[in-house]
C-alpha positions in Angstrom: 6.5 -19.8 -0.3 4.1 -18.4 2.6 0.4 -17.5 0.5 -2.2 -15.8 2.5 -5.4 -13.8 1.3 -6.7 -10.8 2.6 -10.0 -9.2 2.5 -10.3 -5.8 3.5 -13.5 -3.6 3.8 -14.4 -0.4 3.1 -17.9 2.0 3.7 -17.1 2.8 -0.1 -18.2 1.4 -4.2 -15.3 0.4 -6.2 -15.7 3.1 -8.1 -15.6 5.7 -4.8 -12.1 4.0 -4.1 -10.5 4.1 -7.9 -10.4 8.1 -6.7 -9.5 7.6 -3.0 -6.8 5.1 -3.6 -4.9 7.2 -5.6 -5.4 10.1 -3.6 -4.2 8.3 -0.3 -1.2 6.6 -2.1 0.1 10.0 -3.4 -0.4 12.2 -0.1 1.1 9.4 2.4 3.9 8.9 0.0 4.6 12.8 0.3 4.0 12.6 4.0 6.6 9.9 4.6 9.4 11.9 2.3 12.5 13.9 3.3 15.1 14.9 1.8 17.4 11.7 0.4 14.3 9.7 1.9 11.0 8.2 0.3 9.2 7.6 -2.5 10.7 9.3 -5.6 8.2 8.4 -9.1 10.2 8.3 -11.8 7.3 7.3 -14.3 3.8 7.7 -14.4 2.0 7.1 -17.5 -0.8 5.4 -19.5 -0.6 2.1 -21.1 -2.0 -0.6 -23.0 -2.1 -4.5 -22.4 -3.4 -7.0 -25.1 -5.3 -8.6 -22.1 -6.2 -6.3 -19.6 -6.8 -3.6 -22.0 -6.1 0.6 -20.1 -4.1 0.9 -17.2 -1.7 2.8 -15.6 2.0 2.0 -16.2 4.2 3.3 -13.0 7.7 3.2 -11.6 8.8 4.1 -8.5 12.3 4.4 -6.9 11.8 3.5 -2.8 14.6 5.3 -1.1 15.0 3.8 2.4 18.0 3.9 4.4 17.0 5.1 7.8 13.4 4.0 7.7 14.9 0.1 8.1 15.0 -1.6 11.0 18.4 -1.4 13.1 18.7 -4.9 12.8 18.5 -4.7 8.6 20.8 -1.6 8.5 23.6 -3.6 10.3 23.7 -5.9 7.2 23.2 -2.9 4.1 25.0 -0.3 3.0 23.9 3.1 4.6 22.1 4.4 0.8 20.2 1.9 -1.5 16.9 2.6 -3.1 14.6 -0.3 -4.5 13.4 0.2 -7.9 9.2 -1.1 -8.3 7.7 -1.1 -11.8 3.8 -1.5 -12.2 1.2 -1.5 -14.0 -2.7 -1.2 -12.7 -6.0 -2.0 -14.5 -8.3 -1.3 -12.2 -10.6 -2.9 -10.5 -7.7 -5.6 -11.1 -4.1 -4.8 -10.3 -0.8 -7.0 -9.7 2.0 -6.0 -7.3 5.8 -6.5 -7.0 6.1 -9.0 -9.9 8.9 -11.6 -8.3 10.9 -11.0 -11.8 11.1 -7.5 -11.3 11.2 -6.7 -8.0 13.9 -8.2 -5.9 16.6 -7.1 -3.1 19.9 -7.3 -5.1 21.0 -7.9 -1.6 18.2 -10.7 -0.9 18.5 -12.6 -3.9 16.0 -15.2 -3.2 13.5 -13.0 -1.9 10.4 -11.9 -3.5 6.3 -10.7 -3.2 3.7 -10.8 -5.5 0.5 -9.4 -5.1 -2.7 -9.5 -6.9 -6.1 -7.7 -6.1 -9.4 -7.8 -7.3 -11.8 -4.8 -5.7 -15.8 -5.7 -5.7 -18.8 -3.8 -4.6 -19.6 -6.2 -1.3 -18.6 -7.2 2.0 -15.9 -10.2 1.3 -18.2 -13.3 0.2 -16.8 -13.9 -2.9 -14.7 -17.1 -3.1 -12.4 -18.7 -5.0 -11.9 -15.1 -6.7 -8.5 -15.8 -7.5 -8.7 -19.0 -10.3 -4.7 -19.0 -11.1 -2.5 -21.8 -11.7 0.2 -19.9 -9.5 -2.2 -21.6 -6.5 -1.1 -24.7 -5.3 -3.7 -26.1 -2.6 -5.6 -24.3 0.1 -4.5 -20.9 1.4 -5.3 -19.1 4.5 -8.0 -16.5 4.3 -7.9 -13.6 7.0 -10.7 -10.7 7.2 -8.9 -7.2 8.2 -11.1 -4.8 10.2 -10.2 -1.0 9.7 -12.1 -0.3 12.5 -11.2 -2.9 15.5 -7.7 -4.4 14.1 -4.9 -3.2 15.6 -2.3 -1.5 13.7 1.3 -0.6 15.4 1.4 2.4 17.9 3.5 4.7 16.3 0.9 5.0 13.1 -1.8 5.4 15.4 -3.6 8.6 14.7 -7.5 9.0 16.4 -8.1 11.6 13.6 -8.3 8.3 11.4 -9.7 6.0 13.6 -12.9 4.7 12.1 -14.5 4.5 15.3 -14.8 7.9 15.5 -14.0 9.4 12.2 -17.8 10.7 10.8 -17.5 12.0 7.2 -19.2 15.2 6.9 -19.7 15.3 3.5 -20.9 11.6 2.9 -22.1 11.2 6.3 -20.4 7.9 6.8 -19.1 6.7 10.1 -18.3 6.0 12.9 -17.2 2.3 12.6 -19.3 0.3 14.9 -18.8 -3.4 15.8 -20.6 -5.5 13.2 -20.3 -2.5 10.3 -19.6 -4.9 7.6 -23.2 -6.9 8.0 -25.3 -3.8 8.2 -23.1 -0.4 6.1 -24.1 0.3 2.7 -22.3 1.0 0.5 -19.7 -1.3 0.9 -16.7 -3.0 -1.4 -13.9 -5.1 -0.6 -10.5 -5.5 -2.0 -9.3 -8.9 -2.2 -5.5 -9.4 -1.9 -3.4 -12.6 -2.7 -0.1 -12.1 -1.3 2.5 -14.5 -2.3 6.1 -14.1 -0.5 8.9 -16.0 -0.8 12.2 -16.5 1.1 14.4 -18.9 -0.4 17.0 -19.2 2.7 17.2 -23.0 4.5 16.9 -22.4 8.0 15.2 -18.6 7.7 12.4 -19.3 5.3 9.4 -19.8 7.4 10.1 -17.4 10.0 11.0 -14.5 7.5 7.6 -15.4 5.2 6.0 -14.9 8.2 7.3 -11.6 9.7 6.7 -10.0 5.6 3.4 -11.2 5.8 2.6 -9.6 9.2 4.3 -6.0 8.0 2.0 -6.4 4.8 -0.9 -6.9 6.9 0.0 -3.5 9.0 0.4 -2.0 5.6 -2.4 -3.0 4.4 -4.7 -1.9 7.5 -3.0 1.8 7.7 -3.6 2.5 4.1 -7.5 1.6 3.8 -8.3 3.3 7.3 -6.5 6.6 6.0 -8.5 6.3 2.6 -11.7 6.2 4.1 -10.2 8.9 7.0 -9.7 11.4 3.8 -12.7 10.7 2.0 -13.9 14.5 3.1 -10.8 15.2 1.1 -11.0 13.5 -2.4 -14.4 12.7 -2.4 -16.2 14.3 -5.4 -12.6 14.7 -7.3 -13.3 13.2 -10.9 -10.4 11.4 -12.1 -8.5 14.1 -13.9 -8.3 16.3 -10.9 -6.8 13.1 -9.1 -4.8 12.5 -11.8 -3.3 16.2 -11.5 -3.5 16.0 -7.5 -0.9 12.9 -8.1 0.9 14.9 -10.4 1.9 18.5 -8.5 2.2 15.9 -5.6 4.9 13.5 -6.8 6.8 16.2 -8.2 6.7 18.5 -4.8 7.9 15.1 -3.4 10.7 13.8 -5.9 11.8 17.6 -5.1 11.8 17.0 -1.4 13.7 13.9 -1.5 16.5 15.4 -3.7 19.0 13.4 -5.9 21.1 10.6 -4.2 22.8 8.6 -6.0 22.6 5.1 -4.8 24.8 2.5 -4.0 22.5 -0.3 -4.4 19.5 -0.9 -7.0 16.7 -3.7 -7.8 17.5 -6.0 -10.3 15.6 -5.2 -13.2 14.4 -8.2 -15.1 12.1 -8.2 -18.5 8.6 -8.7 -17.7 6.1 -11.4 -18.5 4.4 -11.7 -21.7 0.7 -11.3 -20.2 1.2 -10.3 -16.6 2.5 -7.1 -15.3 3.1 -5.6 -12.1 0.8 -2.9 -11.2 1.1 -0.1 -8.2 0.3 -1.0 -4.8 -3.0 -0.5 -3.6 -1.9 0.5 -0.2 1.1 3.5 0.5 4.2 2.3 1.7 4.9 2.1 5.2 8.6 1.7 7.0 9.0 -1.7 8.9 9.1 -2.4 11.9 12.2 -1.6 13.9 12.3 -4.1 16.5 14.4 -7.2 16.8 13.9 -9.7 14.1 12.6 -12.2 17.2 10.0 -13.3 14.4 8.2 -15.5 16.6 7.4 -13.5 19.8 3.8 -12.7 20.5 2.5 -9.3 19.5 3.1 -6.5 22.4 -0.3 -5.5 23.8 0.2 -1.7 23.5 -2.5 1.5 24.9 -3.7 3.7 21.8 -1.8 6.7 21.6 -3.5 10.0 20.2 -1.7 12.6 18.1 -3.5 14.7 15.3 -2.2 13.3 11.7 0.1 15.2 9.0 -1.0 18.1 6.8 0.0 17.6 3.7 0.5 21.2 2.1 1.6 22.1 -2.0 2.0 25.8 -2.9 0.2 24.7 -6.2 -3.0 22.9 -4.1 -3.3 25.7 -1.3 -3.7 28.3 -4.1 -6.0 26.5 -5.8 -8.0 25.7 -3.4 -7.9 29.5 -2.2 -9.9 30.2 -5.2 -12.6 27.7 -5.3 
């Protein structure tokens, strides 16, 4: 098992993000759909834990097929879905519980992922105090600003070094932004991944943790890159935004019956999953050479994705 910790930044409070998570999850997933392709929600609801008190219970069908590397197709069958259950109690969630989310096909393969959001720039240690830690992990700092993510999700619309909010008045990114900006809040991931295959283990540990980490960095730059768009939205009109949104997605992807499912398995006593704080995002589709250095690749500029609901344009025609 590869464990690493991430500590991402935002020019946001906790509080600001609750909203503009939500928001960023539910307009990238719509973004990324087609039809027999994406992210179809199949629940979304309230719920109750004896320990962590309200959250969010959610469950999400992730329809792939083409958006897999060629390498990956060669070995699956041409439809499959994978089936992720959660559960979020923010400021504290838990992701892609290893007993209930799992690649029928990868039997010995599984990620967990817990996060804890506070209002400040990444000082807080040992914020993790779990038994599931074994040792010392590694500790890596992602910038949204100056890390690079892969070319092909590079947008300079939602580039935080030239992004400027015009109704918070926030940004551009400059060099150094997490010393000086105000406000400013930081999510605090422990990603566990696990590969039980002798021979394959470290190298495919390592390759999930370096798409997580591009996952990671392409959903907090497009939160803070919308924040014109969801700032001010209380939590109900997020809450209906997410609504008219998944359903104008589950509607774009269509029925397909699948030919390959998660296991489902029953869920912990005090420990639930909980819905990823960052969209999904396809992998990569080069080569499996898991080892090679990264390419060194020029930005490439294009203008991002307008997401557009009948329901949402005639709404906002009349505000």
């Amino acid at each position: 098992m590869l464990i690493k910790e991430y500590r991402i930044c935002m020019p946001l409070t906790t509080e600001e993000y609750r909203v503009g998570q939500l928001y960023t999850i539910s307009k990238h997933s719509h973004q990324e759909s087609e039809k027999g392709e994406g992210v179809e929600v199949v629940k979304n609801e309230p719920h109750e834990d004896p320990v962590h008190g309200s959250g969010q219970f959610t469950e999400k069908r992730v329809h792939l097929s083409s958006k897999l590397p060629s390498w990956a197709r060669a070995v699956t069958p041409r439809i499959f879905y994978i089936t992720e259950k959660a559960w979020n109690y923010y400021p504290y969630t838990i992701t892609a519980d290893s007993r209930s989310l799992q690649c029928s096909f990868l039997p010995k393969f599984s990620i967990y992922i817990e996060t804890k959001y506070e209002d400040n720039c990444g000082d807080s240690e040992n914020i993790f105090h779990s038994d599931k830690i074994l040792g010392d992990h590694e500790v890596s700092f992602l910038d949204i600003a100056f890390d690079e993510i892969p070319e092909r999700y590079y947008r300079s619309l939602e580039d935080p070094r030239f992004f400027s909010s015009a109704k918070t008045g926030r940004g551009p990114l400059r060099e150094g932004w997490r010393q000086h900006t105000k406000p400013i809040m930081c999510s605090y991931k422990l990603v566990s991944v696990k590969f039980e295959v002798w021979g394959l283990q470290t190298r495919v540990e390592q390759f999930v943790h370096k798409v997580i980490r591009d996952i990671l960095l392409i959903g907090h730059r497009q939160a803070f890159a919308w924040v014109d768009e969801w700032c001010g939205m209380t939590m109900e009109e997020v809450r209906r935004y997410e609504q008219e949104t998944q359903e104008a997605t589950n509607e774009l992807i269509g029925l397909v019956a699948p030919t390959i499912s998660v296991s489902e398995v029953g869920q912990p006593a005090a420990t639930h999953s909980a819905p990823a704080s960052t969209p999904s995002t396809p992998l990569s589709d080069e080569a499996p050479d898991f080892l090679a250095p990264p390419k060194t690749r020029p930005r490439k500029k294009s203008a991002p994705e307008t997401l557009t609901l009948p329901v949402l344009r005639e709404r906002a025609s009349t505000e």
